[in-house]
VOPATI-782828 format. One line per field, with one value per atom (N, C-alpha, C, CB): x negated, z negated, y negated; atom name. Coordinates in steps of 0.1 Angstrom, whole numbers. Atoms other than C-alpha are relative to their C-alpha. Glycine has a CB too. Layout:
<recs>
c1 <- c(X; ...)
c3 <- c(Z; ...)
c2 <- c(Y; ...)
atome <- c(CA; ...)
</recs>
This chain:
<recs>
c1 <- c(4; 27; 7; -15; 1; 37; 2; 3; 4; 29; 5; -8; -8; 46; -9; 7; 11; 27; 6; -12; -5; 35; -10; 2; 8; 22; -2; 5; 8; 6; 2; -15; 3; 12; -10; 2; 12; -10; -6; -9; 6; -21; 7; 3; 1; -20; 4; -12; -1; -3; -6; 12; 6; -28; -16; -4; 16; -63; -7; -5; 12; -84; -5; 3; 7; -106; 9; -18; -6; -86; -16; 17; 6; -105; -1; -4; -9; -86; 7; 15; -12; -66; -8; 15; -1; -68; 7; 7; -7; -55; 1; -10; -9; -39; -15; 10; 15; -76; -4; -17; 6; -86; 8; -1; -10; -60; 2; 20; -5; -51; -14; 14; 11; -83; 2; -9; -5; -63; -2; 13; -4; -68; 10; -6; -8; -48; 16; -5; -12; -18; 3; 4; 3; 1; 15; -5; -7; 26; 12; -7; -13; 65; 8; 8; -4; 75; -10; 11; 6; 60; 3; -2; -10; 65; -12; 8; 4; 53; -15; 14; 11; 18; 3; -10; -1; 34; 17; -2; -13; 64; -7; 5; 6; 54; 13; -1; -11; 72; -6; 14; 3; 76; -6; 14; 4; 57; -4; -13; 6; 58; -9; 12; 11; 31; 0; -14; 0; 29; -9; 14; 4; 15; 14; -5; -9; 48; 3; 8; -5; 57; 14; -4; -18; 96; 4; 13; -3; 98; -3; -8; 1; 82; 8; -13; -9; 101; 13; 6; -15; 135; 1; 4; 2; 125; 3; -17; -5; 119; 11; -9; -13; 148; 15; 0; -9; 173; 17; -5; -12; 199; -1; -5; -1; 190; 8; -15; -12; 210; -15; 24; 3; 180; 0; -12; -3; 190; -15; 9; 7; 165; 5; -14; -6; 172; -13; 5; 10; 152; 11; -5; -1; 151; -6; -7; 5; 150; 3; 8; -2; 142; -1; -13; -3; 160; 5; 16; -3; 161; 10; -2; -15; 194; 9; 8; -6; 222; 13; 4; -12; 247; 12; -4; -12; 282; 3; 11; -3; 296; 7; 8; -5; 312; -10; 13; 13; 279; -5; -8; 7; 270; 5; -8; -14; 302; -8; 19; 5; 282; -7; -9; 7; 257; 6; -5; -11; 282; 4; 14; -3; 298; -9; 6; 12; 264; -1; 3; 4; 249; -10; -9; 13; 232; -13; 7; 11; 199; -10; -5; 8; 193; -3; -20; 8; 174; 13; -18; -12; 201; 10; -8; -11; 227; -1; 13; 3; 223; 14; -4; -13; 244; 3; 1; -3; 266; -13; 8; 9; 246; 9; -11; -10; 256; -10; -4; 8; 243; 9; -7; -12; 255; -20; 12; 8; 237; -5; 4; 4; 217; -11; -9; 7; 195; -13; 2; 15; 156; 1; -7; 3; 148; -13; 0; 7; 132; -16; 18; 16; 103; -9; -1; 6; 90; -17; 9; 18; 47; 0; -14; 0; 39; -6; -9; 2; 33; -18; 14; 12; -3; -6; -11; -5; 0; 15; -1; -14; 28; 9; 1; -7; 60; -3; 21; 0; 65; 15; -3; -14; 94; 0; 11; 2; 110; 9; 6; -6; 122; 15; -8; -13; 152; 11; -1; -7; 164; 0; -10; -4; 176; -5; 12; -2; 167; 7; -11; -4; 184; -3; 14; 2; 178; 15; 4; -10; 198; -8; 7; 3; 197; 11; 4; -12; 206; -7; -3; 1; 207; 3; 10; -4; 202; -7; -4; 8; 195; -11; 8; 6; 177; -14; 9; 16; 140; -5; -10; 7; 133; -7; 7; 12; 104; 8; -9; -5; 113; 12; -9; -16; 149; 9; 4; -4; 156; -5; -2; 4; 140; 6; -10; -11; 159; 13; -5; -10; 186; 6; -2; -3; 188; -3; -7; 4; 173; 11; -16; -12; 200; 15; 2; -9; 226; -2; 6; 7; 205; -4; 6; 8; 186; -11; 7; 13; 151; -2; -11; 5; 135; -9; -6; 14; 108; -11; -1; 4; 99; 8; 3; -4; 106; -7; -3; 5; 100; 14; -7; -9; 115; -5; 4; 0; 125; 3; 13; -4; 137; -7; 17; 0; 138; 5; -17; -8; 164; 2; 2; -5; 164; -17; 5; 15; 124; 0; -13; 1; 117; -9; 5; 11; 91; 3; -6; -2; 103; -12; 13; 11; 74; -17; 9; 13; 45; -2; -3; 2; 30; -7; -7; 6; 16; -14; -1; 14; -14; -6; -6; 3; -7; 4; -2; -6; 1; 1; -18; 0; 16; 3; 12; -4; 17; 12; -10; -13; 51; -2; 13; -1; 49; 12; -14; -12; 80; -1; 13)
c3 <- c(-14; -1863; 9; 2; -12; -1832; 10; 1; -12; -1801; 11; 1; -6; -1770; 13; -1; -12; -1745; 16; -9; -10; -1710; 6; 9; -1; -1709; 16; -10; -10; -1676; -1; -2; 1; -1663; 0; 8; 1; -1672; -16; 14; 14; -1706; -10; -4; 13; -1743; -7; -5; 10; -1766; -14; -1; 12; -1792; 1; 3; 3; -1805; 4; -12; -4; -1804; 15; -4; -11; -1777; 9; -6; -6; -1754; 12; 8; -11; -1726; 11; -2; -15; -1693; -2; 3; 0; -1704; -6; -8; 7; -1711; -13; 8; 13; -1744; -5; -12; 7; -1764; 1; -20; 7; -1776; 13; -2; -9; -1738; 8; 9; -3; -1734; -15; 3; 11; -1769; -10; -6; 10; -1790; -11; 2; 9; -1819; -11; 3; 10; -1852; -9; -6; 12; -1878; 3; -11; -2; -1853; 2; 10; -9; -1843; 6; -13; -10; -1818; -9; 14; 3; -1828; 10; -5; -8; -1812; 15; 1; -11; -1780; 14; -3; -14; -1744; 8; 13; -4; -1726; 10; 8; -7; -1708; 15; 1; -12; -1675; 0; 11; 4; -1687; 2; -16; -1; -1682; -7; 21; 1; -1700; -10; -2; 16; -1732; -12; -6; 14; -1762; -11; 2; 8; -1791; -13; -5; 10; -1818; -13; 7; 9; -1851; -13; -5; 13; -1885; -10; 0; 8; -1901; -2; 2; -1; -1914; 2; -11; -7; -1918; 12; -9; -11; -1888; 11; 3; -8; -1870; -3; 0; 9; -1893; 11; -23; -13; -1878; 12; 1; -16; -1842; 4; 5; -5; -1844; -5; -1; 7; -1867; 5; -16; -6; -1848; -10; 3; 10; -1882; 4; -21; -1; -1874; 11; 3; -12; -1839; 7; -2; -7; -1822; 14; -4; -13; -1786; 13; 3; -11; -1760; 17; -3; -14; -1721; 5; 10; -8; -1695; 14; -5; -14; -1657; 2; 8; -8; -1643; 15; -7; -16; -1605; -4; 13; 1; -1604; 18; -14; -9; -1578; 8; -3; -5; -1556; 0; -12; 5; -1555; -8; 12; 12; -1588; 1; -13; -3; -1588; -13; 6; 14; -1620; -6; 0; 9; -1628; -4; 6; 5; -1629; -10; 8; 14; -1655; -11; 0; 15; -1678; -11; 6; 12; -1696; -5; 3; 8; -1704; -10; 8; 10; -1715; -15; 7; 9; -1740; -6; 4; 9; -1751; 7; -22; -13; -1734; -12; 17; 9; -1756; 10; -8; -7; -1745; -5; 1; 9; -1767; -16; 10; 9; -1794; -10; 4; 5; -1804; 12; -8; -6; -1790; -1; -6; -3; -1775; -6; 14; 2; -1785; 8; -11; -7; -1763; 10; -9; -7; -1735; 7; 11; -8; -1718; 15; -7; -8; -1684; 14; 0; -11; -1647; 12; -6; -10; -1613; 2; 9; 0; -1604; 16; -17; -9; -1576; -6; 4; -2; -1572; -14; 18; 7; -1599; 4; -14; -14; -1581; -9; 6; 7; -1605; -5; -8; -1; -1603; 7; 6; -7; -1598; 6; -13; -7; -1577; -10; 14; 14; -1597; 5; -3; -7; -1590; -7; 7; -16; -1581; -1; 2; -2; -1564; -3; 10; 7; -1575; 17; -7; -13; -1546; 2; -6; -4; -1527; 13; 0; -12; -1500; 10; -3; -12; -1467; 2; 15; -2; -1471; -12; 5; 16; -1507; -4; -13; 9; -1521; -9; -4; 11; -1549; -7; -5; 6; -1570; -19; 3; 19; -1605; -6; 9; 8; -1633; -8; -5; 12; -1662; -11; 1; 11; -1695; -13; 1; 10; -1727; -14; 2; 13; -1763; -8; -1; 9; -1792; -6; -9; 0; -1797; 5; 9; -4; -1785; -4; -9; 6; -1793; 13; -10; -11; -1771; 9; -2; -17; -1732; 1; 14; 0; -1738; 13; -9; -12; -1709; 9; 2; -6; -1687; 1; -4; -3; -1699; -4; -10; -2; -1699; 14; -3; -14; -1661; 6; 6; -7; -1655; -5; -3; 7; -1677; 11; -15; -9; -1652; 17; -3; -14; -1621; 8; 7; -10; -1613; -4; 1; 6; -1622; 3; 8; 5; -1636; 9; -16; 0; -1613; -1; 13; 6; -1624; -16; 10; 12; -1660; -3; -9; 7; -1674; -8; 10; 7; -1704; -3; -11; -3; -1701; -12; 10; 15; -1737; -10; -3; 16; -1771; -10; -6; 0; -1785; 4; -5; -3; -1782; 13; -16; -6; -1767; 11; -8; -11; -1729; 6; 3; -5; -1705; 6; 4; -5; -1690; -3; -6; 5; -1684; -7; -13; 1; -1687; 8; -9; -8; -1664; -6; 10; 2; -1662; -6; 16; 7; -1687; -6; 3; 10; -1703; -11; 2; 15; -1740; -4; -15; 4; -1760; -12; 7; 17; -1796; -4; -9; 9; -1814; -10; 0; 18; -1847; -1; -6; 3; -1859; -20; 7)
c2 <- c(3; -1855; 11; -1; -9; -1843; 1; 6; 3; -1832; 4; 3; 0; -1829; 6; -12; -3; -1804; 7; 12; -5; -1795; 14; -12; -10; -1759; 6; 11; -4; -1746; 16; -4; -17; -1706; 2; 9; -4; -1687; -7; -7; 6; -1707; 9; -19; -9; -1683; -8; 4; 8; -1699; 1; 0; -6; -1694; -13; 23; 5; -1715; 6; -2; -7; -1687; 1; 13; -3; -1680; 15; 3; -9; -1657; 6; -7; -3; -1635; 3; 4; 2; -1639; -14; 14; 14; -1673; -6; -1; 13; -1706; -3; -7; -1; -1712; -18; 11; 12; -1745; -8; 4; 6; -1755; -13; 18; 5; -1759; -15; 12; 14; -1788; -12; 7; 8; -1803; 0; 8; 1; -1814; -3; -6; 7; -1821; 8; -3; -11; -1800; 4; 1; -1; -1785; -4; -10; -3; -1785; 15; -8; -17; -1753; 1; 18; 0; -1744; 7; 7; -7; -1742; 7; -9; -8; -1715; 3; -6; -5; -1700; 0; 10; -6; -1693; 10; -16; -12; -1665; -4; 7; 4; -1665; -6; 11; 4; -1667; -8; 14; 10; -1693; -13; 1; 17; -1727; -11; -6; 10; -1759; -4; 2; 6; -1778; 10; -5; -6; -1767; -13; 11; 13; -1788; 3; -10; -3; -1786; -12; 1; 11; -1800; 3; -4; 3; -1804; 3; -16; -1; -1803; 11; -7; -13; -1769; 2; 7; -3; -1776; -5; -6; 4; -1793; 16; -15; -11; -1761; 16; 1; -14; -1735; -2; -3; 5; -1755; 1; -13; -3; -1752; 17; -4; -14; -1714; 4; 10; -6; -1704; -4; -6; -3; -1697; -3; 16; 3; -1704; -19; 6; 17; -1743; -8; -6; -3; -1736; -12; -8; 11; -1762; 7; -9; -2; -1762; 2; -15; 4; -1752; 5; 4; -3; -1759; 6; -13; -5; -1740; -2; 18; -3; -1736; 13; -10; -15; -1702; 1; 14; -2; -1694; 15; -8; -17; -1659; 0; 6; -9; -1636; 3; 8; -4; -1635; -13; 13; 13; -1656; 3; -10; -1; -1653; -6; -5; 4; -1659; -6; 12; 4; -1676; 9; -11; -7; -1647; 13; 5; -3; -1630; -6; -3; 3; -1653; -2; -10; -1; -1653; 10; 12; -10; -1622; -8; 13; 9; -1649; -7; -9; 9; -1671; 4; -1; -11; -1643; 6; 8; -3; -1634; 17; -2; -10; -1602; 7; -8; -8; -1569; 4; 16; -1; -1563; 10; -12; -14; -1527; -8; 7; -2; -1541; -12; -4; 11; -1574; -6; -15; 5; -1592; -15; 5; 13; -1628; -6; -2; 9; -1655; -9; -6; 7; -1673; -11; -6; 12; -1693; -8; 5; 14; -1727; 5; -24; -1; -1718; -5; 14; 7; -1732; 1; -24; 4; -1734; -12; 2; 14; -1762; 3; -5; 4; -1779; 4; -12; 0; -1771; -11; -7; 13; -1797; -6; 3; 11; -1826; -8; -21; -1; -1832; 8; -6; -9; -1797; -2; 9; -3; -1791; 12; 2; -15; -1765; 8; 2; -7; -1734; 5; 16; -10; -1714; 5; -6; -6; -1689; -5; 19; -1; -1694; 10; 0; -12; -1672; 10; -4; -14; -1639; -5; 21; -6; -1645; 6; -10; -11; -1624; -7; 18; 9; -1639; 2; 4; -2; -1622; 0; 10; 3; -1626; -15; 8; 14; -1660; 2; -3; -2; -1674; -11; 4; 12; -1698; -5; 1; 18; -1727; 4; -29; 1; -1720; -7; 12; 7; -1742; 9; -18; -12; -1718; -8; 25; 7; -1735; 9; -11; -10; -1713; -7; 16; 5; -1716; 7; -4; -14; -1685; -2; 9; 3; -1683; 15; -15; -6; -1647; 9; 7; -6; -1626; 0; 15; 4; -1632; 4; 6; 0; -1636; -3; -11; 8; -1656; 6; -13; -9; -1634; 14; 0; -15; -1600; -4; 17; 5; -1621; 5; -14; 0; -1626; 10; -9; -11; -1595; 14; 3; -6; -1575; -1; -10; -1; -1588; 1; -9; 2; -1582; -10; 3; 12; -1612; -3; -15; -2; -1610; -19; 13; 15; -1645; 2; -5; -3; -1649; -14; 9; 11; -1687; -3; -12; 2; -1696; -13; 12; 11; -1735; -5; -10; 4; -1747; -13; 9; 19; -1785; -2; -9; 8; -1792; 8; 0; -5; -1785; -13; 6; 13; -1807; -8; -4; 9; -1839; -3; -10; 2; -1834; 6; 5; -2; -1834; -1; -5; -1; -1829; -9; 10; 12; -1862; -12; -5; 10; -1884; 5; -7; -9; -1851; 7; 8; -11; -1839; 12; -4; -16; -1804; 1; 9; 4; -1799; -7; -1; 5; -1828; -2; -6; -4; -1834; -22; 13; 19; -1871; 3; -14; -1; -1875; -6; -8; 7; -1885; 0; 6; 4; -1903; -8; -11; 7; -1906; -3; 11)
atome <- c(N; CA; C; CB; N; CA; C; CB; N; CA; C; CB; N; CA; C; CB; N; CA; C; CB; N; CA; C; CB; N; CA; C; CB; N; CA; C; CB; N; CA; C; CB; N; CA; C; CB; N; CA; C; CB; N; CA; C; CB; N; CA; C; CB; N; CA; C; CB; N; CA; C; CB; N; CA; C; CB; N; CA; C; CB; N; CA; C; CB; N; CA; C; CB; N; CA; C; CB; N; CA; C; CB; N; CA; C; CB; N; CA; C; CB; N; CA; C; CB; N; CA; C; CB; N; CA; C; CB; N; CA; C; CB; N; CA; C; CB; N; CA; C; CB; N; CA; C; CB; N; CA; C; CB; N; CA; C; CB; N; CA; C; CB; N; CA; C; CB; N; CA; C; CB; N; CA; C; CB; N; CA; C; CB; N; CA; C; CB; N; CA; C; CB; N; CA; C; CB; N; CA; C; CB; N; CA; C; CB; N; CA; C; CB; N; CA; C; CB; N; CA; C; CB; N; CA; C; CB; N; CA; C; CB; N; CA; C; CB; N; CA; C; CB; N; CA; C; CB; N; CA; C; CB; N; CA; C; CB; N; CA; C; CB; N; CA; C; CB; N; CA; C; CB; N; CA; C; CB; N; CA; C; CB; N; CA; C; CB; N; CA; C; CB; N; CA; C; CB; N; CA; C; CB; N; CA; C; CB; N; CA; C; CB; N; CA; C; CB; N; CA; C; CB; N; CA; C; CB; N; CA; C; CB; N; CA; C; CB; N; CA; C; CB; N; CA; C; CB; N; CA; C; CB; N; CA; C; CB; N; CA; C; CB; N; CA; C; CB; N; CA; C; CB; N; CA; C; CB; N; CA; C; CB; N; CA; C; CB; N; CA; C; CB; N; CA; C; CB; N; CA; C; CB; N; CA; C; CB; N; CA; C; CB; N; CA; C; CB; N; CA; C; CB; N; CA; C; CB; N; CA; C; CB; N; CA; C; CB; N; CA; C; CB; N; CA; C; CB; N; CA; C; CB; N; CA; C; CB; N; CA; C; CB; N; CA; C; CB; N; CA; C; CB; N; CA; C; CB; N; CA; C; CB; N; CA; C; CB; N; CA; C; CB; N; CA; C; CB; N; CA; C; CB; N; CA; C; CB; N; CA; C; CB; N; CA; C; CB; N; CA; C; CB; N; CA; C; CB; N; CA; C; CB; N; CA; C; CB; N; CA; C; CB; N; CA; C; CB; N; CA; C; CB; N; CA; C; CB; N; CA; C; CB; N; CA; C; CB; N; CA; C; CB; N; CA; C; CB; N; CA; C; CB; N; CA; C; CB; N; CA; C; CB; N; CA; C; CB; N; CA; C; CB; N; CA; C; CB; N; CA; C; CB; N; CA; C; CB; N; CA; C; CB; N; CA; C; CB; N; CA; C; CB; N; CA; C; CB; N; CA; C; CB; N; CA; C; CB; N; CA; C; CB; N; CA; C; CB; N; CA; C; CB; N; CA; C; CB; N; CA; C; CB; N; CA; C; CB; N; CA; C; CB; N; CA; C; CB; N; CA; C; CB; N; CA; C; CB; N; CA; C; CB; N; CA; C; CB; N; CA; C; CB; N; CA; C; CB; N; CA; C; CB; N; CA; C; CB; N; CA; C; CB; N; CA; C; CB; N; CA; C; CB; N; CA; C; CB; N; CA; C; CB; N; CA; C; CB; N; CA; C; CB; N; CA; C; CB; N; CA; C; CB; N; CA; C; CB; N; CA; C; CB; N; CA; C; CB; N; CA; C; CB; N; CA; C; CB; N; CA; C; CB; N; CA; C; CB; N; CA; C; CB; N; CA; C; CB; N; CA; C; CB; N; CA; C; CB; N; CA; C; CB; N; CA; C; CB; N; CA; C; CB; N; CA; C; CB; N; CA; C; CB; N; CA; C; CB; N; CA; C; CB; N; CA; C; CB; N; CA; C; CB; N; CA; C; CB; N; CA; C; CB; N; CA; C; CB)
</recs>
């Protein structure tokens, strides 16, 4: 089985009882699933959950290459040659990213409002990238953008391969039986 959840800022990616957050439990009443892969408390997007262990092994393992897209509202406005380092993969002290597909984009037009709202400043831009890895390791995409001077300050990730938050709204979850 599995499940297809549109996580909420602010939500724990975890069962347990957290003690400031919302956690997986408080949305999905399903047991004996568990979340492939993660996203950060204040990340919002797809998370998919399953039952299947190799299916969730393949998601996080980074050797399986599965593609996930995101939207990042960063700080400023980036030039494409600002984000070539992305492109070429960008060290970040601890490892070295691999290649990203990334490009500017519009607002994306079926966005929820967030709440809280992000902080912006009346005098700073910000602009929508769509960056595509395969990678997923602790807030990558975040000291990604912030590595070349553009701080993330929205993060939602729309995919995970072929799986889309097309058709979920925010907080809610659909089962796939394939």
């Amino acid at each position: 089985m599995k499940i297809l959840f549109n996580k909420p800022y602010g939500v724990v990616c975890q069962f347990s009882k957290h003690d400031k957050h919302e956690t997986l439990k408080d949305f999905i009443p399903i047991p004996g699933v568990y979340p492939a892969g993660r996203l950060d408390t204040d990340s919002e997007g797809l998370i998919i959950l399953t039952d299947d262990g190799l299916f969730q092994h393949q998601i996080s393992d980074p050797k399986y290459k599965m593609q996930k897209t995101y939207w990042a509202q960063v700080e400023g406005a980036p030039k494409e040659s600002d984000l070539d380092e992305l492109r070429h993969g960008v060290d970040l002290g601890d490892f070295k990213t691999l290649p990203a597909e990334i490009k500017i984009i519009d607002q994306p037009k079926t966005l929820w409002e967030r709440t809280p709202p992000i902080r912006e400043r009346k005098t700073i831009p910000t602009t929508w990238l769509e960056i595509r890895i395969s990678e997923g390791k602790n807030r990558q995409v975040r000291r990604m953008t912030g590595k070349i001077g553009y701080p993330t300050l929205r993060l939602i990730r729309f995919a995970i391969g072929a799986y889309t938050l097309v058709d979920l709204d925010l907080g809610m979850y659909k089962i796939i039986r394939e």
